[in-house]
N, C-alpha and C positions, 0 to 999 in steps of 0.2 A: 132808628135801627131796624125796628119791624117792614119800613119801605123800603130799603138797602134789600134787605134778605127776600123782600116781595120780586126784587124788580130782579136781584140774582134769576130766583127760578122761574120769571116771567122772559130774561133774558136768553137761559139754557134753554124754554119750553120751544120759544121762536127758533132758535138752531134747529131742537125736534123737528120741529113743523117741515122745514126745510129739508134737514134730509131725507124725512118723509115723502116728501115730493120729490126729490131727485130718484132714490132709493123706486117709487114707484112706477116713475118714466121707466129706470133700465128693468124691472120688471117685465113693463109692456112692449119693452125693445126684445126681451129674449122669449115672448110668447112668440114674437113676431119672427124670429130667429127660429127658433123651433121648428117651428111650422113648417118654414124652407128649407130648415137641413132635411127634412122627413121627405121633400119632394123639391129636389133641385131641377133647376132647368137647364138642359141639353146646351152648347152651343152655336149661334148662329151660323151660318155655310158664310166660305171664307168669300170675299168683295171678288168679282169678275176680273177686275185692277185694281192691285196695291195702289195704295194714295200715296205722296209724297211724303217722308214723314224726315224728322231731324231728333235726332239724339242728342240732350244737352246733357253734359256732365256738368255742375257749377263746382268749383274744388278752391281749397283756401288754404294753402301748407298741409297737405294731404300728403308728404309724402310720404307713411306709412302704408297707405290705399292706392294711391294717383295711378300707378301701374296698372293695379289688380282692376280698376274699374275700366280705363280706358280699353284694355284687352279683353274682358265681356262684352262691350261697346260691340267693339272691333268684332266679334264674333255672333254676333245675332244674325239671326237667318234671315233674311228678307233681301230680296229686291237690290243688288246692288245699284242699279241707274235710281232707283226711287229714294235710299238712304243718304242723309248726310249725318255726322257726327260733328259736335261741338264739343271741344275741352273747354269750357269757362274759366278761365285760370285766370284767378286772384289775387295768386300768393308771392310771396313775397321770400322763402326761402328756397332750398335744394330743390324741393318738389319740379318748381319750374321747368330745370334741366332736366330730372328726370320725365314729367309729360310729354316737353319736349323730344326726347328722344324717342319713345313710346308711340308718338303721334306718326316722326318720320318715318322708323318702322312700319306702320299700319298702311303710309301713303305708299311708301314702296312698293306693298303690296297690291295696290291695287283701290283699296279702302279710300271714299271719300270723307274723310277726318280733318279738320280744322283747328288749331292750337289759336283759342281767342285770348289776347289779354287787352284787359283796357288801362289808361294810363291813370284811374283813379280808383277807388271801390265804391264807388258812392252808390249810395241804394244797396250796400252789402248781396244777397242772395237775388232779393226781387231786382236788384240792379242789374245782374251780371243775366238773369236769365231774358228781362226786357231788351238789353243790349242784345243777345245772341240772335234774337227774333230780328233784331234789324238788318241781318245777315243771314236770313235765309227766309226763301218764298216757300215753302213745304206747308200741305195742309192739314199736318198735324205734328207733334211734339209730344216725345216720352222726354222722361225727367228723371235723373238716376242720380241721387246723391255718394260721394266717394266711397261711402262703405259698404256699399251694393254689389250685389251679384248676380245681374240677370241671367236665367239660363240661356240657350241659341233662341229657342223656339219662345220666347216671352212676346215678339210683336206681331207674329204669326196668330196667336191664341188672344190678345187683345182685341186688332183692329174688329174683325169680323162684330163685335160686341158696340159699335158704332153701328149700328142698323137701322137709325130713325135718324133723320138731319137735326133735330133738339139735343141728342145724346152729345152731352159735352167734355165728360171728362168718363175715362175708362179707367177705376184705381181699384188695387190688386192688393192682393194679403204679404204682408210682411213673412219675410223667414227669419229665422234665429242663426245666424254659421255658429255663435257659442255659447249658446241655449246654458250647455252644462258645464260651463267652466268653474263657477264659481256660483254660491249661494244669491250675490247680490244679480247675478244674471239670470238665474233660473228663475228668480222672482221678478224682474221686468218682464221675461218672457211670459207670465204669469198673468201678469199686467197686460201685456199688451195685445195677447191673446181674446183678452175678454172685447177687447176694441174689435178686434179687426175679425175672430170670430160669431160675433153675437151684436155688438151695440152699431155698427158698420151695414150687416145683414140685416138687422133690424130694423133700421131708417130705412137700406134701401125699400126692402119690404111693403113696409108701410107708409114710402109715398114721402117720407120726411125730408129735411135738409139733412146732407151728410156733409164731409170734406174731404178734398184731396187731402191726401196726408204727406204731400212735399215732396214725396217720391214714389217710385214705382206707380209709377198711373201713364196715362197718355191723354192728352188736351188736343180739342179741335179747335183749331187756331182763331178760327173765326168764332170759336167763347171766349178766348181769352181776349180779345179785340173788343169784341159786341160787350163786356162786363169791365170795359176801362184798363185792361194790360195790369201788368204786375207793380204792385204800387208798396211804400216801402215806410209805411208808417204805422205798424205794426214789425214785428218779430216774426208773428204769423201769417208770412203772405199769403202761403198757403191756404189757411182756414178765409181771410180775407176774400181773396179772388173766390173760394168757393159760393162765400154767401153772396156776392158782388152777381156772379153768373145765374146761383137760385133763383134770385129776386128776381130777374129779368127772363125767367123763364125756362132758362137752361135744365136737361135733368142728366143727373150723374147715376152711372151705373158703375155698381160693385161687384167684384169676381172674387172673392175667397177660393174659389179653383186653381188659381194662378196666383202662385206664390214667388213675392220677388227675395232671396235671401240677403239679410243684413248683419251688419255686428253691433251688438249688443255694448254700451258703455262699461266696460273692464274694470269700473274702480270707482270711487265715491263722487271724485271731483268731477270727472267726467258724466256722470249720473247728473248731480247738482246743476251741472252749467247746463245740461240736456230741459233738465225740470225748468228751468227758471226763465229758460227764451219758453216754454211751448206754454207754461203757466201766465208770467206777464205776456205775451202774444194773445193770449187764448184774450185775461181781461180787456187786451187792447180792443178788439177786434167784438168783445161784445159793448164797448163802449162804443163802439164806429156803428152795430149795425142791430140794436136790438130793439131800438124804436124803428127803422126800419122793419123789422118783421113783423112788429104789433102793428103798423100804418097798412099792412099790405091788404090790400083790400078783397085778393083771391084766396089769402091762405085762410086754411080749414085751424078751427080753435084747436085740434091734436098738436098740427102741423106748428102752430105757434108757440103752443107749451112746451115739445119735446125741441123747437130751436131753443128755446129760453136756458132749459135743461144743459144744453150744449153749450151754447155760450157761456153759461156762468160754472160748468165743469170746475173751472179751476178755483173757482169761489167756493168748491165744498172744503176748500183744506184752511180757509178764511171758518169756513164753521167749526171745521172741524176745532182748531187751536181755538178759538173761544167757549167752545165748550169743555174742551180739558182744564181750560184754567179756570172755569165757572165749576166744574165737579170738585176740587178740592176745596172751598167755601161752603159748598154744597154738601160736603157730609156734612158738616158744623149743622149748619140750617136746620138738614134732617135730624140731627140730635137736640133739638133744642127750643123745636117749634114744632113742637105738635100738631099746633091746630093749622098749619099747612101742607095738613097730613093730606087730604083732596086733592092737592098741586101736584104731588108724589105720586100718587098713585094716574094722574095725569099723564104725569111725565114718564113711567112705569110703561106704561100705554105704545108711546112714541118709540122706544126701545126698539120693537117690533120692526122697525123702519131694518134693521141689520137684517130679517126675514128674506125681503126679495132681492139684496146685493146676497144673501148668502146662494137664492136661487141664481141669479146671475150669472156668479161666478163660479158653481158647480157645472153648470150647462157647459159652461165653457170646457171647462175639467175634463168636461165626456166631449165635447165635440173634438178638443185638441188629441183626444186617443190616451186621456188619462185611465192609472190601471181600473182594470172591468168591477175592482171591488172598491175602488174608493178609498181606499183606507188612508190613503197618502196626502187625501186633500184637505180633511182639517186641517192638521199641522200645517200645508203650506199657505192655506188661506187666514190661517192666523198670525203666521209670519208676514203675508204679506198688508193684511190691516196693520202691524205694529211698525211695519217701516215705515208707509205711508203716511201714518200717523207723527211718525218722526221727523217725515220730511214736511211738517206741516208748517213749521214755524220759518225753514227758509223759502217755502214756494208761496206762501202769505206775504212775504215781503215781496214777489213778484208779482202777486196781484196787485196788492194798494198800489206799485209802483204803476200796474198796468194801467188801473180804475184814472190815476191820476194825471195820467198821459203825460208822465216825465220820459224824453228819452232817453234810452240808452244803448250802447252798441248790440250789433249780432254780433255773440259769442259763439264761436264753432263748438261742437262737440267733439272732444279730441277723440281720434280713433288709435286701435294700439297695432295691431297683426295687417301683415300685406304678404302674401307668397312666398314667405322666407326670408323678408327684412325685418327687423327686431329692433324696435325703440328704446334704449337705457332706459333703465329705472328711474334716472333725476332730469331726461331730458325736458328741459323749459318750455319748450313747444307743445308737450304734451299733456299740459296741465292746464285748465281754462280756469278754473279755481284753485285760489289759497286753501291749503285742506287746513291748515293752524289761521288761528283770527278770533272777532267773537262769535261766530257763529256757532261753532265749536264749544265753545265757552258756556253760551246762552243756552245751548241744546243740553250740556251736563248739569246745570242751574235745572232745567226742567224736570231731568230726571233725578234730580234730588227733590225736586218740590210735589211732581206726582207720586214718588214714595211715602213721601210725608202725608201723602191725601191716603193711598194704601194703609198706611199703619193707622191712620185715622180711622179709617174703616171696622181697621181690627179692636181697636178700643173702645168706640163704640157700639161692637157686635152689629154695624149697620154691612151686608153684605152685598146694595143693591148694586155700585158703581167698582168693587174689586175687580169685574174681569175688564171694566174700562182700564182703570188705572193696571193692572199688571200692563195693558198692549201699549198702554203710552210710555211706563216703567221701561218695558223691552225694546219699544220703538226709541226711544230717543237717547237710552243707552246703549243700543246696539249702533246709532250713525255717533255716537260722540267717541265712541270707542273708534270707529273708524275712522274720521274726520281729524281725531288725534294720532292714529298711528300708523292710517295706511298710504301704502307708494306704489305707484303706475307699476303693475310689473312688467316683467320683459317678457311678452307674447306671443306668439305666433299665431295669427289668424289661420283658418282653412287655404290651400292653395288652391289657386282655380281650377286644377284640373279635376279635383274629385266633386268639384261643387258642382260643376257643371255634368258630372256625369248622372248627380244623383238624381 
């Protein structure tokens, strides 16, 4: 029994350890971030002559979007003989028609636009953008997924930033169009701010691998060529072809100044189906290439650890859920084994690891123009550890699945608002996940079972692990509550015209 309870808190120590190291990289990511917000750098003078460039839209039953993106397309400032645009269309219901007509619209006008469909989907995303390259010679490619909204002036303020023949990919900060619609939004935006803020400018910074983020960027054709083309055995082509181009030398630069705006997942399912391509992707893709980076025989030992860090990103919610279910054993332990009293205060130690994510994601707080007094970001940064936390147990199922290289389809992530068209509540399309099932199930089992480690706590009088267990209490009762009760609502996203004004 005494080896059982050793190897419990030899097994929680090893998670510490772990997040320790990760928890310490984004640390060194937002010194590094800091630094550059305090002295950013100017823009380069715009190219003598525009290059060639193509616009791919890849779209997949979008037609809640399909409109709104095609007509930002259609409206970018540059070069009319230089631009081509590609609608990548996928899909297989209404949307079609509508692209379709959107697309004639654009050519009437003048607009060099292309409506591609191919007669299979194979290769999902990385398929449909490999195909569009085989239809057109242009010496560079933006990438704009359907729920985007470039302003005019997005390729104008890119290209210039291609100023060394190595610079491979030119990728840009994410916008919010509905930041503040709902709780479950404002905390992705939360989320995703700390990426493209701070952990993004950080790599770039310091010389690290980064990645395209699948949209809003622009690629010089001859990286995506020179690093093997878009390849479809992963989830994550994106992260893929990024480290694919690293390795071979390619360097990507990042703009937080140019901001492409997006729509945020409106609702759980859509959340979940989002989490579980970019979590199994992420594992795929560090199964595909992370003894390559330890083999590389130029890269600098930072540059290796904080890819590592990167790769196994999604491998921290694989920690995370083993250690929640190691703290409810683990009061027991602590009541009852004294003399593993050393181990504790051990593991006491490791705690500290939440130190540099709380620095991280404060930094963030203040560079996104969070209020001057702060007040407001406890509570949300402990909202947003309790979700996180919650979504540990289905985005763990996307890693093992990832680690194990079973495949499984690209699930879109459904989008809900388009310039005035409005999706039903029950419509089928707009659902990529069952919100009832067991997962649901499994997730309220949890939060009965981390209560039970809470009340343990209190009977004990042990109060080391209560603020663990309240965030997993809250986290995994706040998605079972929703994963039980909530429905895609009926939306409206931002119309284009104010987006583009702003």
């Amino acid at each position: 029994m005494l080896i059982l309870e050793i190897g419990v808190v030899g097994v929680y120590g090893l998670c510490l350890l772990f997040m320790l190291g990760f928890s310490f990289s984004q640390w060194q990511l937002t010194r590094l971030a800091w630094r550059t917000a305090r002295a950013p750098a100017g823009p380069p003078p715009a190219p003598a002559e525009w290059p060639t460039l193509t616009v791919q839209l890849p779209v997949y039953n979008e037609r809640a979007v399909v409109e709104r993106i095609i007509d930002a397309a259609a409206a970018l400032d540059y070069p009319a003989h230089r631009l081509h645009i590609q609608v990548l269309d996928d899909s297989t219901d209404e949307s079609v028609a509508l692209a379709a007509r959107r697309v004639a619209f654009h050519q009437d006008r003048g607009v060099r636009i292309d409506h591609v469909r191919r007669p299979t989907r194979v290769g999902y995303k990385a398929g449909a953008l490999a195909h569009g390259l085989t239809e057109t010679a242009s010496e560079f490619v933006a990438i704009f997924d359907a729920d985007f909204v470039p302003a005019p002036d997005f390729l104008r303020r890119t290209l210039p930033h291609f100023n060394a023949p190595n610079v491979g990919v030119v990728q840009t900060r994410w916008g919010h169009l509905n930041q503040d619609e709902s709780l479950l939004t404002r905390l992705q935006a939360f989320g995703l701010n700390a990426h493209f803020l701070v952990e993004q400018v950080g790599r770039a910074a310091g010389g690290h691998f980064l990645n395209f983020n699948g949209t809003g960027g622009v690629w010089r054709r001859a990286c995506i060529e020179d690093a093997g083309g878009w390849q479809a055995d992963t989830l994550t082509e994106d992260l893929d072809l990024s480290y694919r181009a690293q390795l071979r030398g390619w360097r990507f630069a990042y703009r937080p100044d140019i901001v492409a705006p997006a729509e945020l997942p409106a609702y759980l399912d859509a959340l979940k189906s989002q989490q579980y391509r970019w979590n199994k992707g992420a594992a795929e893709t560090a199964r595909k290439h992370l003894g390559g980076v330890w083999r590389h025989p130029r890269l600098s030992l930072a540059t290796r650890l904080h890819a590592t860090f990167h790769l196994l990103n999604s491998s921290v919610f694989t920690v995370i859920l083993l250690m929640a279910v190691l703290s409810v054993p683990l009061v027991l332990v602590r009541a009852h084994r004294p003399e593993l009293k050393p181990l504790f205060h051990l593991a006491a130690v490791f705690v500290l690891t939440f130190a540099p994510l709380t620095y991280y994601y404060h930094t963030t707080w203040r560079l996104a123009g969070g209020p001057a007094t702060g007040r407001w970001f406890a509570p949300q940064f402990l909202l947003f550890l309790a979700v996180s936390m919650g979504l540990a147990l289905h985005n763990t199922r996307a890693v093992v699945l990832g680690f194990r290289g079973k495949a499984t389809p690209f699930i879109r992530t459904p989008k809900q608002g388009s310039g005035g068209r409005v999706l039903p509540a029950g419509d089928k399309e707009a659902r990529a996940v069952p919100a009832r099932g067991p997962l649901p199930l499994a997730e309220g089992l949890l939060t009965l079972y981390f209560a039970a480690g809470l009340g343990a706590g209190f009977y004990y009088h042990d109060p080391g692990l209560l603020p663990f267990h309240l965030l997993l209490v809250a986290g995994h009762g706040t998605l079972t509550y929703y994963g039980l009760r909530q429905r895609p609502p009926a939306v409206t996203a931002p119309t284009l015209a104010p987006v583009l004004a702003s």
